[in-house]
Biopython code that builds the backbone (N, CA, C, O; Angstrom):
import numpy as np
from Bio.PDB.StructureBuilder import StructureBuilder

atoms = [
    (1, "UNK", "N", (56.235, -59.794, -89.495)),
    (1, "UNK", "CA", (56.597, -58.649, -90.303)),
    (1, "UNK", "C", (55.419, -57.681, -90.446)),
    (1, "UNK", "O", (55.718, -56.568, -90.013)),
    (2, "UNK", "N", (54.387, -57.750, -90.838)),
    (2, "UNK", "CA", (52.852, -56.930, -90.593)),
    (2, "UNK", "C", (52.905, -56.761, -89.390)),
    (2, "UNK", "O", (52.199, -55.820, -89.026)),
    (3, "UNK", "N", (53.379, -57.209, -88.690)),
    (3, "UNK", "CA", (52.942, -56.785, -87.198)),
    (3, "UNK", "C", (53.937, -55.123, -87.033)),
    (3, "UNK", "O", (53.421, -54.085, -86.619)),
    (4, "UNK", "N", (55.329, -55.246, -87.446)),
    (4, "UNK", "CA", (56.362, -54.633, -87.444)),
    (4, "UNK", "C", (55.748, -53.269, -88.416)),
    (4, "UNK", "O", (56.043, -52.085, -88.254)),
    (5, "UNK", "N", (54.839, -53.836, -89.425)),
    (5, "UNK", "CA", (54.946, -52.259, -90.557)),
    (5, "UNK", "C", (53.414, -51.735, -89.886)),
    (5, "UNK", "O", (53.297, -50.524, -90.071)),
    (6, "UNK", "N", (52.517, -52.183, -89.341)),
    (6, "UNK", "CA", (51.271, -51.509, -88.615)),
    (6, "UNK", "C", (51.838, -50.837, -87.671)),
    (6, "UNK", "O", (51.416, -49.688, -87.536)),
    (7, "UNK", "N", (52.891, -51.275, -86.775)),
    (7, "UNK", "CA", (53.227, -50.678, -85.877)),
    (7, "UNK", "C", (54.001, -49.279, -86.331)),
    (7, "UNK", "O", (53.946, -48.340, -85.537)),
    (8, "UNK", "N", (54.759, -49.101, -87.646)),
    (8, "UNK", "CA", (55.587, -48.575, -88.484)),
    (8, "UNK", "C", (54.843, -47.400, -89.051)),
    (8, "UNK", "O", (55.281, -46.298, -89.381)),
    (9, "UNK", "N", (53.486, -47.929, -89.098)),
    (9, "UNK", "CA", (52.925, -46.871, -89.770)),
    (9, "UNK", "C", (51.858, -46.042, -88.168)),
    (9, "UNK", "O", (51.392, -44.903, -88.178)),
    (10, "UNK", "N", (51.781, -46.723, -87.379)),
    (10, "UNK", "CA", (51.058, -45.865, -86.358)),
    (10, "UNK", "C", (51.698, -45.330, -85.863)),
    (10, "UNK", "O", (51.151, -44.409, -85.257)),
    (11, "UNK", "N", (53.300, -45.410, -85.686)),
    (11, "UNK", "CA", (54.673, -44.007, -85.599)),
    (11, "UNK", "C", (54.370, -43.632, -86.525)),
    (11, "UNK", "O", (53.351, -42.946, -86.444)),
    (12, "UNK", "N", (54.804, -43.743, -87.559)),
    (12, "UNK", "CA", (54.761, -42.624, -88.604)),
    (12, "UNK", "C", (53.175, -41.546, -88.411)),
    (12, "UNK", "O", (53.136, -40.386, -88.822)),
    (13, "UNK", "N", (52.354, -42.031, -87.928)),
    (13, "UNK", "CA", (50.844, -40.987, -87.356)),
    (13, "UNK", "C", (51.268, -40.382, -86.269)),
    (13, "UNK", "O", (51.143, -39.189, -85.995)),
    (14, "UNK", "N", (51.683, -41.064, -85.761)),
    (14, "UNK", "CA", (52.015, -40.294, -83.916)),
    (14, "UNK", "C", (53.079, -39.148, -84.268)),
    (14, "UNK", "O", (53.076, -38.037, -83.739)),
    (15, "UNK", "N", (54.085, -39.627, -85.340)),
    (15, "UNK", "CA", (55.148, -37.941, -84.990)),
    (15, "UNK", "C", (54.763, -36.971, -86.701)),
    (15, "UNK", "O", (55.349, -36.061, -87.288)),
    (16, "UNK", "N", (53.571, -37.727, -86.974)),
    (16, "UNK", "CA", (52.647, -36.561, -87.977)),
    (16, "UNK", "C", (52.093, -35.551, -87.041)),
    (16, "UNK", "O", (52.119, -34.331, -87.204)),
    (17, "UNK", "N", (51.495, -36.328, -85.857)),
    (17, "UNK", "CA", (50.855, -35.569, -85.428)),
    (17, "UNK", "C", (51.305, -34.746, -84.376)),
    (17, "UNK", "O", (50.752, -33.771, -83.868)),
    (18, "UNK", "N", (53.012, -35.579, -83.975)),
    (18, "UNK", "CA", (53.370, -34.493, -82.656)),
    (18, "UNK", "C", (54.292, -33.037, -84.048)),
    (18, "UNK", "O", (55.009, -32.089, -83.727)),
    (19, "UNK", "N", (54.110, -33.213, -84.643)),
    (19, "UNK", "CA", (54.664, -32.538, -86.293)),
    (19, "UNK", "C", (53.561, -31.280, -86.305)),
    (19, "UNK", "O", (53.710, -30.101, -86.625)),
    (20, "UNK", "N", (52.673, -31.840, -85.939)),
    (20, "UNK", "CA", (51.595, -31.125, -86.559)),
    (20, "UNK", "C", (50.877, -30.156, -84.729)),
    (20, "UNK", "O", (50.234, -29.118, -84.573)),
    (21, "UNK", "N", (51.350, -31.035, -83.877)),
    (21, "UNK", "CA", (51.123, -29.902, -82.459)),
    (21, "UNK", "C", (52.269, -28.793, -82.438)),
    (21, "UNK", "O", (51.977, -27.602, -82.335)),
    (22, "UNK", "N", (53.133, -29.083, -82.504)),
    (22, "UNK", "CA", (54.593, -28.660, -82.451)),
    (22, "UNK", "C", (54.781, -27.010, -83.458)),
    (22, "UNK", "O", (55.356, -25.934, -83.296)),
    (23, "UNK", "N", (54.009, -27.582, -84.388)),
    (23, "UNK", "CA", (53.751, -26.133, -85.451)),
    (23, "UNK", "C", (52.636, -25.565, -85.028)),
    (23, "UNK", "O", (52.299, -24.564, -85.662)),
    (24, "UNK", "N", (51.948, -25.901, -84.137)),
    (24, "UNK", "CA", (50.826, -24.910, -84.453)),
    (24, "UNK", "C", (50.894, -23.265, -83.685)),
    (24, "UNK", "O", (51.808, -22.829, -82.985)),
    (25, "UNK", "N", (49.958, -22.756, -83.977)),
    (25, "UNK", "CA", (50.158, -21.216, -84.258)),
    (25, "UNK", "C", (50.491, -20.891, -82.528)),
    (25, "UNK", "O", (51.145, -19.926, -82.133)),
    (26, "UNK", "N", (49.947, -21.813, -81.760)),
    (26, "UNK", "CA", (50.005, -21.753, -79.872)),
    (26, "UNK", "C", (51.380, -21.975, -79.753)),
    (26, "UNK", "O", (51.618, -22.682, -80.732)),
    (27, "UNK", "N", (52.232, -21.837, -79.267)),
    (27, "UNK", "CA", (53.522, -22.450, -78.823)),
    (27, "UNK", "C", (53.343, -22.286, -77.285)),
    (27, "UNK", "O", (53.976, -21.337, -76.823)),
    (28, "UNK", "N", (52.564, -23.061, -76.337)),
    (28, "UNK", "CA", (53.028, -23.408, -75.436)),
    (28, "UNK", "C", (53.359, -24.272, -74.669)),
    (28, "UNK", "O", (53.321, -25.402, -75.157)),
    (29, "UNK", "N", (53.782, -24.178, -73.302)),
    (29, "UNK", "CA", (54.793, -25.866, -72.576)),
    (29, "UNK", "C", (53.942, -26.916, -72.993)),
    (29, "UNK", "O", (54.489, -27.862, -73.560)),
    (30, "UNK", "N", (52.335, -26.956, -72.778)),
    (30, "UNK", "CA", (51.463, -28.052, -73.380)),
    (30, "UNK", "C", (51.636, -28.972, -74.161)),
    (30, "UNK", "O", (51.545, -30.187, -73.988)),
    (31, "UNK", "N", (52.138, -27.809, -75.888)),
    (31, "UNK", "CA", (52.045, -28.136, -76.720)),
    (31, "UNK", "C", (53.539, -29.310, -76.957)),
    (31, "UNK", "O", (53.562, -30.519, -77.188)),
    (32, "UNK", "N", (54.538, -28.405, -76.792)),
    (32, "UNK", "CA", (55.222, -28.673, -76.356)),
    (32, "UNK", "C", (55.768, -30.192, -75.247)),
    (32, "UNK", "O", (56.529, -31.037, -75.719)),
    (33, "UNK", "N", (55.454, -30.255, -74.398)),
    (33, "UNK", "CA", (55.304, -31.562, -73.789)),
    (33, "UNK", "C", (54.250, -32.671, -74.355)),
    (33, "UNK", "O", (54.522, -33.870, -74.295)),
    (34, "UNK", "N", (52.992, -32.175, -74.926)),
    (34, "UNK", "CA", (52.135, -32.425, -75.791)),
    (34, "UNK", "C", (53.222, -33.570, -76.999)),
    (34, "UNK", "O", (53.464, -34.745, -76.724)),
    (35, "UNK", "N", (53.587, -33.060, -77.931)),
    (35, "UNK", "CA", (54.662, -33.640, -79.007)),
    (35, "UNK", "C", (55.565, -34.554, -78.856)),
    (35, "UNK", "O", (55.700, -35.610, -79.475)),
    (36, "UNK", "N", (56.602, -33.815, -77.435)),
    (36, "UNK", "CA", (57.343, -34.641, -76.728)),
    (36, "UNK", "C", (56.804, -36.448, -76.461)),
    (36, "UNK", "O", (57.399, -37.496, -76.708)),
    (37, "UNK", "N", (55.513, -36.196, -75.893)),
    (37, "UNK", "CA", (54.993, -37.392, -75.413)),
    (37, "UNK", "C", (54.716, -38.379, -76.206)),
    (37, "UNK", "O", (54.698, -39.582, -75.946)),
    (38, "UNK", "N", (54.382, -37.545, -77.717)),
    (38, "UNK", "CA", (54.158, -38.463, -78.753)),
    (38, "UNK", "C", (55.429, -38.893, -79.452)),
    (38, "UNK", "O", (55.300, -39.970, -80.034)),
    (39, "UNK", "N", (56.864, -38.219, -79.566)),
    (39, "UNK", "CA", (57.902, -38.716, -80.094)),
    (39, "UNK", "C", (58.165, -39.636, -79.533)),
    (39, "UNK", "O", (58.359, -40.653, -80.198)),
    (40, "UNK", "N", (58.270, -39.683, -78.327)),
    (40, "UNK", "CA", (58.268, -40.668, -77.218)),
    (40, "UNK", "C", (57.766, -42.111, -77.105)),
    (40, "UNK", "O", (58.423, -43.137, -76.933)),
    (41, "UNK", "N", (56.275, -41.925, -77.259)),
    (41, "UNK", "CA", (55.042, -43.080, -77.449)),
    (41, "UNK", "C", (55.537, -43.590, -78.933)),
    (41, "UNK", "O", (55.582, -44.817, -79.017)),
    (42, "UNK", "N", (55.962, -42.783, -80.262)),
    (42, "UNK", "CA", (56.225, -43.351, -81.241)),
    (42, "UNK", "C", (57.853, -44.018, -81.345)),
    (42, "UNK", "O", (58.397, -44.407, -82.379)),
    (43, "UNK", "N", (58.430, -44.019, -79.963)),
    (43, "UNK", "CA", (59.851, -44.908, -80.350)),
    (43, "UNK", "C", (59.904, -45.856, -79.368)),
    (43, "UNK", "O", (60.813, -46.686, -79.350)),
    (44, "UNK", "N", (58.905, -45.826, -78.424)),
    (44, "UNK", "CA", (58.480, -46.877, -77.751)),
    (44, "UNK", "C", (57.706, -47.911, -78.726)),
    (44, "UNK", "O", (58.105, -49.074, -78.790)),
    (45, "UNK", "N", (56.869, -47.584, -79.297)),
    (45, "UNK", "CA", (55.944, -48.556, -80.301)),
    (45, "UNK", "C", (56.557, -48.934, -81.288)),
    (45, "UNK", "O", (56.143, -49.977, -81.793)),
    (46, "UNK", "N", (57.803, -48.225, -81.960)),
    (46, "UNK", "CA", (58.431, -49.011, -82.914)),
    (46, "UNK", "C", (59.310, -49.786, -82.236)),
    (46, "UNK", "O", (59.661, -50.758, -82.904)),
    (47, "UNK", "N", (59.941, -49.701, -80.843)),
    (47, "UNK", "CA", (61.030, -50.366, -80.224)),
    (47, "UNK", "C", (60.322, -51.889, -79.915)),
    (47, "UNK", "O", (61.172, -52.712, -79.574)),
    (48, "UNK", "N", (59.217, -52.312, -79.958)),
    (48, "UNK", "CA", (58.844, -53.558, -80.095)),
    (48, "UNK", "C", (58.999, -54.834, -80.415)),
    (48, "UNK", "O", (59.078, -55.923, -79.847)),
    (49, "UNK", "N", (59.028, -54.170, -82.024)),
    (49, "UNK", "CA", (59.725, -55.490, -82.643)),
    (49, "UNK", "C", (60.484, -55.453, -84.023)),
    (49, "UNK", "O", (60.206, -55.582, -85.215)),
    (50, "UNK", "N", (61.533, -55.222, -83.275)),
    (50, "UNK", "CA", (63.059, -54.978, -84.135)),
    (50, "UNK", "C", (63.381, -56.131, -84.340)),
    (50, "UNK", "O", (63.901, -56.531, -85.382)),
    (51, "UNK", "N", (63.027, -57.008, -83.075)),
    (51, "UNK", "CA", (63.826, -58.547, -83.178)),
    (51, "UNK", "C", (63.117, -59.385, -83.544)),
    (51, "UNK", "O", (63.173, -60.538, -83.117)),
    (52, "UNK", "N", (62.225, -58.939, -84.497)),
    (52, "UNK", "CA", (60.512, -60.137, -85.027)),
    (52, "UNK", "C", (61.594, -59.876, -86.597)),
    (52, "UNK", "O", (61.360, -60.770, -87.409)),
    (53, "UNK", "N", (62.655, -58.863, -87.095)),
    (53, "UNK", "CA", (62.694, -58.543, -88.450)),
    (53, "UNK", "C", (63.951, -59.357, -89.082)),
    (53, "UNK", "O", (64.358, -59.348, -90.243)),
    (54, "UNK", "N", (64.629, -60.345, -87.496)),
    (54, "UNK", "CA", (65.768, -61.230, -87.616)),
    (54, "UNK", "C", (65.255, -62.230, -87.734)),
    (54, "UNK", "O", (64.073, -62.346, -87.413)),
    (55, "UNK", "N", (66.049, -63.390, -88.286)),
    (55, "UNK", "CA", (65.383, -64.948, -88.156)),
    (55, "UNK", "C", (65.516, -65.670, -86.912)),
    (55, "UNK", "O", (64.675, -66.411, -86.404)),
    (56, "UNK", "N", (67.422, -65.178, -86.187)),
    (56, "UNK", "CA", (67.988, -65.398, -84.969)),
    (56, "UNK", "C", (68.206, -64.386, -84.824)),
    (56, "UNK", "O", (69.216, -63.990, -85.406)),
    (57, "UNK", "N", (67.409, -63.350, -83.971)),
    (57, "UNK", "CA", (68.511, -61.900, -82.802)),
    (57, "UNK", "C", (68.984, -62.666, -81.863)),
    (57, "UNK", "O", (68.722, -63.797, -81.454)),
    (58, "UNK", "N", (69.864, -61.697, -81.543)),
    (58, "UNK", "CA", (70.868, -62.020, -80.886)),
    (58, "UNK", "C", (70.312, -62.100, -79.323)),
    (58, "UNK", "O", (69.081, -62.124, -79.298)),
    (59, "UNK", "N", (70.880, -62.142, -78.128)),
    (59, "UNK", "CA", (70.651, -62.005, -76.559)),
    (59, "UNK", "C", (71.150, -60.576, -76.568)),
    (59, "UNK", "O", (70.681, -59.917, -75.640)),
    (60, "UNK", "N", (71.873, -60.001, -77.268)),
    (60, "UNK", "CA", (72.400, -58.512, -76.674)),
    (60, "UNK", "C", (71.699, -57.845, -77.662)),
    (60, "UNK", "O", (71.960, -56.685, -77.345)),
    (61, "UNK", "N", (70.728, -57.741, -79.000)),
    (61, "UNK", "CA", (69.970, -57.011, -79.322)),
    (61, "UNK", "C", (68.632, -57.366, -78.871)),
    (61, "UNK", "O", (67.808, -56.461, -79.005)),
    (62, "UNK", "N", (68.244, -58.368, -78.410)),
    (62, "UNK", "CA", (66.722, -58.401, -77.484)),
    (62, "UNK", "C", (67.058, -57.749, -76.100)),
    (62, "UNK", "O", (66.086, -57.320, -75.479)),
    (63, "UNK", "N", (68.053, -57.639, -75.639)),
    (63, "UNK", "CA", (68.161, -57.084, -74.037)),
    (63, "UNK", "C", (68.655, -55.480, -74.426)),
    (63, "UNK", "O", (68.756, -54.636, -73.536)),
    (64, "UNK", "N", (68.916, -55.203, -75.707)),
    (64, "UNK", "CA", (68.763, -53.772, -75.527)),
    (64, "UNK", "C", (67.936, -52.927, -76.114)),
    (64, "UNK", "O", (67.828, -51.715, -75.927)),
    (65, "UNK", "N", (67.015, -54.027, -77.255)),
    (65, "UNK", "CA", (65.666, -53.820, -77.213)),
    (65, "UNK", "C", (64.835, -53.781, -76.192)),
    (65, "UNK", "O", (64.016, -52.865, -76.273)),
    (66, "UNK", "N", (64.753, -54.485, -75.213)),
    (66, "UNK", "CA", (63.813, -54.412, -74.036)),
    (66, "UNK", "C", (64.250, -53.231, -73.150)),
    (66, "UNK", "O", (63.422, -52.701, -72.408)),
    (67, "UNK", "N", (66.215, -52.573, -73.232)),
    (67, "UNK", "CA", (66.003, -51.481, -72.623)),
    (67, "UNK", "C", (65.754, -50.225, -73.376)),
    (67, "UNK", "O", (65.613, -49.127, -72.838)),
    (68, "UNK", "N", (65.697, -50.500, -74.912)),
    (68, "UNK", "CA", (65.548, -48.823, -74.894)),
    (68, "UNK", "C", (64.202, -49.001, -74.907)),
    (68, "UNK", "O", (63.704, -47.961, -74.477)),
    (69, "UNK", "N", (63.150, -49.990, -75.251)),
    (69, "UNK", "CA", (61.413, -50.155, -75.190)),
    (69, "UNK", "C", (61.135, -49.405, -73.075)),
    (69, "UNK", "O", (60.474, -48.476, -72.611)),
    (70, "UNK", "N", (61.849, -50.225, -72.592)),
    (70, "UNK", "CA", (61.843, -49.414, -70.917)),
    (70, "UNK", "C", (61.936, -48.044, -70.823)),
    (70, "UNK", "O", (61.051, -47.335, -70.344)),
    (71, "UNK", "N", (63.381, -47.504, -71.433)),
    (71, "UNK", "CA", (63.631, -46.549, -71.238)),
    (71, "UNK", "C", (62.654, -44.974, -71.862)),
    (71, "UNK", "O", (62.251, -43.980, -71.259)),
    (72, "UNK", "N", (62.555, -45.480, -73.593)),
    (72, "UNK", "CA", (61.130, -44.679, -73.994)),
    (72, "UNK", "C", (59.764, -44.399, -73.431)),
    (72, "UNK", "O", (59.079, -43.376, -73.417)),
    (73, "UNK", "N", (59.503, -46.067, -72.801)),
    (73, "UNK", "CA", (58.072, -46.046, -72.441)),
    (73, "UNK", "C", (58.040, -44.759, -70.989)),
    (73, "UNK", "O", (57.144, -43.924, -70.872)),
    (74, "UNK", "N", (59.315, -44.908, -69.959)),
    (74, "UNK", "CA", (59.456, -44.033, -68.688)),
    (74, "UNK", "C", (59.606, -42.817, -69.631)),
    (74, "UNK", "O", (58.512, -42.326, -69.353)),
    (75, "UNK", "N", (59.975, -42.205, -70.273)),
    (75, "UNK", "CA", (60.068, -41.030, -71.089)),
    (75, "UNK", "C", (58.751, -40.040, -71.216)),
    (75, "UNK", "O", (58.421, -38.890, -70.925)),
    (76, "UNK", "N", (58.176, -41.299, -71.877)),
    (76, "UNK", "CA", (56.766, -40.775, -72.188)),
    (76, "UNK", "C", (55.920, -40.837, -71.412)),
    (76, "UNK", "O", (54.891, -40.182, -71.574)),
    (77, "UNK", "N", (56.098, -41.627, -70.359)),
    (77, "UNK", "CA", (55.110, -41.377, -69.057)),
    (77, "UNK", "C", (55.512, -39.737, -68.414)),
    (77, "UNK", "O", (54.710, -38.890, -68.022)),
    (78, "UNK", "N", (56.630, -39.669, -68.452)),
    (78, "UNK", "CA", (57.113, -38.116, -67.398)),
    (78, "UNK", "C", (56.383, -37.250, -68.737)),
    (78, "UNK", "O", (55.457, -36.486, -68.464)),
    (79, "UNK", "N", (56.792, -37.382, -70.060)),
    (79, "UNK", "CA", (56.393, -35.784, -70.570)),
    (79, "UNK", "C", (54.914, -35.896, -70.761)),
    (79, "UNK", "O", (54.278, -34.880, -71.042)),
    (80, "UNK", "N", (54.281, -37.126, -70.623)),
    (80, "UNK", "CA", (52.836, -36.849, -70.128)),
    (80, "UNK", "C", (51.920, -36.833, -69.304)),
    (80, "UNK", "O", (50.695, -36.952, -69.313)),
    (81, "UNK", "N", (53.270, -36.550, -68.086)),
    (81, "UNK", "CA", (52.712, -36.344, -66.514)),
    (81, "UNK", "C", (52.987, -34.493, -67.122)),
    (81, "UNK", "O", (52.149, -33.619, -67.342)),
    (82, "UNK", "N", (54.157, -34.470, -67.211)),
    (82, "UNK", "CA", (53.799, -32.995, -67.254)),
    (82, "UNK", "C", (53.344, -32.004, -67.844)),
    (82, "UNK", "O", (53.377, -30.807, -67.560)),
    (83, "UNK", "N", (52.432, -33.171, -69.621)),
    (83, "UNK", "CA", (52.083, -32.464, -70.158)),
    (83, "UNK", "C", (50.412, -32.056, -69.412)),
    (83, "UNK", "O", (49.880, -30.966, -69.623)),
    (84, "UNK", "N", (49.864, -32.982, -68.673)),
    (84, "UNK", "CA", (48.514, -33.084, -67.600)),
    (84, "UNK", "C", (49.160, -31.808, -66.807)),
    (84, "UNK", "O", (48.442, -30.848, -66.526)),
    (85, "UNK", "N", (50.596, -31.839, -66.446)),
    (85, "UNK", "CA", (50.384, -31.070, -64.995)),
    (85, "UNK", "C", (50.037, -29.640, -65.420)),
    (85, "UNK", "O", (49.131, -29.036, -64.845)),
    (86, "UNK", "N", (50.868, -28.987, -66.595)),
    (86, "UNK", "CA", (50.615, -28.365, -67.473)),
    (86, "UNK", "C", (49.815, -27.832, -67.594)),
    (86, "UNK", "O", (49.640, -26.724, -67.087)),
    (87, "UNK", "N", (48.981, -28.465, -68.362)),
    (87, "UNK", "CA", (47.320, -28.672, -69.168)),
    (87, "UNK", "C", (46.272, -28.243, -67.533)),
    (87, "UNK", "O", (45.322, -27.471, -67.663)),
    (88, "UNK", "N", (46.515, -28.682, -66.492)),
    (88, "UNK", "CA", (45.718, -28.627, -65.518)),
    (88, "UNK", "C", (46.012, -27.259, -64.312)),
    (88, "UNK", "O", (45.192, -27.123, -63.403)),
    (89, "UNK", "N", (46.753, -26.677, -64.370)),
    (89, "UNK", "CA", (48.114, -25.361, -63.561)),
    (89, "UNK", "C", (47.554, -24.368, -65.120)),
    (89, "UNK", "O", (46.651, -23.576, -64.851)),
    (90, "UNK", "N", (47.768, -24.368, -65.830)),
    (90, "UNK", "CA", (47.029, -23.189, -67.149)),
    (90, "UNK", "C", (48.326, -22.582, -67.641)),
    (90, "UNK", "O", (49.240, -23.404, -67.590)),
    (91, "UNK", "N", (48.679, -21.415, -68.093)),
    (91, "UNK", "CA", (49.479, -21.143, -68.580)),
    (91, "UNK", "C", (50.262, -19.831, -67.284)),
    (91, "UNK", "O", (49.622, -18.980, -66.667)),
    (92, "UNK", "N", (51.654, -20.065, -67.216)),
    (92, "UNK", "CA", (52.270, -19.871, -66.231)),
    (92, "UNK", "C", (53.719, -19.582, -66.795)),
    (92, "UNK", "O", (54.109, -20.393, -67.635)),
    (93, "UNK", "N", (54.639, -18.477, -66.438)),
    (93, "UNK", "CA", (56.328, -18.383, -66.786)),
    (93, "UNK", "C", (57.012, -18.788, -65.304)),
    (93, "UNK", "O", (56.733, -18.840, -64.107)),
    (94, "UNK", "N", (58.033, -19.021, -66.184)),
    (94, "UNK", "CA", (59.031, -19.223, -64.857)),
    (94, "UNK", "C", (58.670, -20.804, -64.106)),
    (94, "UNK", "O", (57.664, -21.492, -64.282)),
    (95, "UNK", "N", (59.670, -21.042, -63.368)),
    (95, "UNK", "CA", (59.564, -21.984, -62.749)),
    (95, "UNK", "C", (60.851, -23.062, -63.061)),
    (95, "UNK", "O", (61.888, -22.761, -63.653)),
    (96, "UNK", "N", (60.502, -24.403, -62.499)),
    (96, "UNK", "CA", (62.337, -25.515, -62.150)),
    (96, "UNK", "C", (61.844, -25.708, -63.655)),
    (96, "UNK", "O", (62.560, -25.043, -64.404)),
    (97, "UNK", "N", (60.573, -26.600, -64.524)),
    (97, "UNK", "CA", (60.316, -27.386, -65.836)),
    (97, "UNK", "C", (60.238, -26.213, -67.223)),
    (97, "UNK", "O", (59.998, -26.579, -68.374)),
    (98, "UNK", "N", (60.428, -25.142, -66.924)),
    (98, "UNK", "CA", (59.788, -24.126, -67.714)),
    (98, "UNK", "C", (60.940, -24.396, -69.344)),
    (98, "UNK", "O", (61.925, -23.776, -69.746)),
    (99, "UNK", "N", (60.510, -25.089, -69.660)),
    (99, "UNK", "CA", (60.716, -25.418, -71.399)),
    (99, "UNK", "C", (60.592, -24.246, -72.608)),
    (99, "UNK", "O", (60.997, -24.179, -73.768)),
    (100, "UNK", "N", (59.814, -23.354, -71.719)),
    (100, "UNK", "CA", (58.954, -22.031, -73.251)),
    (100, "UNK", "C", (60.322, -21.068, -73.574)),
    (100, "UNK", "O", (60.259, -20.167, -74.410)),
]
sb = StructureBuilder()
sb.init_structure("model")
sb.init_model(0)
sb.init_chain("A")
sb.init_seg("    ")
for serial, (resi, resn, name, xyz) in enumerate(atoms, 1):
    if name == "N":
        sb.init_residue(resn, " ", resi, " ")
    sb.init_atom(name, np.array(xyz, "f"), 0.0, 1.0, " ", f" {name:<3s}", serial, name[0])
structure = sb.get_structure()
């Protein structure tokens, strides 16, 4: 259960802080994919251990714990490939990813 509320509270930092990119006075794709990556990273890290908070989970809530923990973690790898690709290309309109 401590394991479950540390983890609880380092989401609750991660979408303070994608809270706190997301507003700031810059609005661009960065920032933007920037936040993304952290909503992301913070529902991956709480998707951990849902099934530490049962005495018996079930086989169909550990196997769809393990897919949405998969599915978040690939999430947040792409919006922080493109928040690098982004961050590294500078600021640019138009284009296939253009989010702004």
């Amino acid at each position: 259960m401590t394991k479950f509320i540390f983890s609880a509270v380092e989401a609750a930092f991660l979408l303070a802080l994608a809270l706190a990119v997301a507003l700031a006075r810059k609005r661009t794709r960065a920032h933007k994919y920037f936040s993304l990556f952290l909503v992301t990273a913070s529902l991956w890290l709480l998707s951990g251990f849902v099934d530490r908070l049962f005495v018996q989970p079930s086989a169909l809530l550990v196997t769809m714990e393990c897919r949405f923990a998969y599915a978040a973690a690939v999430m947040a790898v792409a919006f922080f490939f493109l928040f690098g690709l982004d961050f590294y290309r500078g600021p640019r309109r138009g284009g296939l990813l253009d989010l702004a």
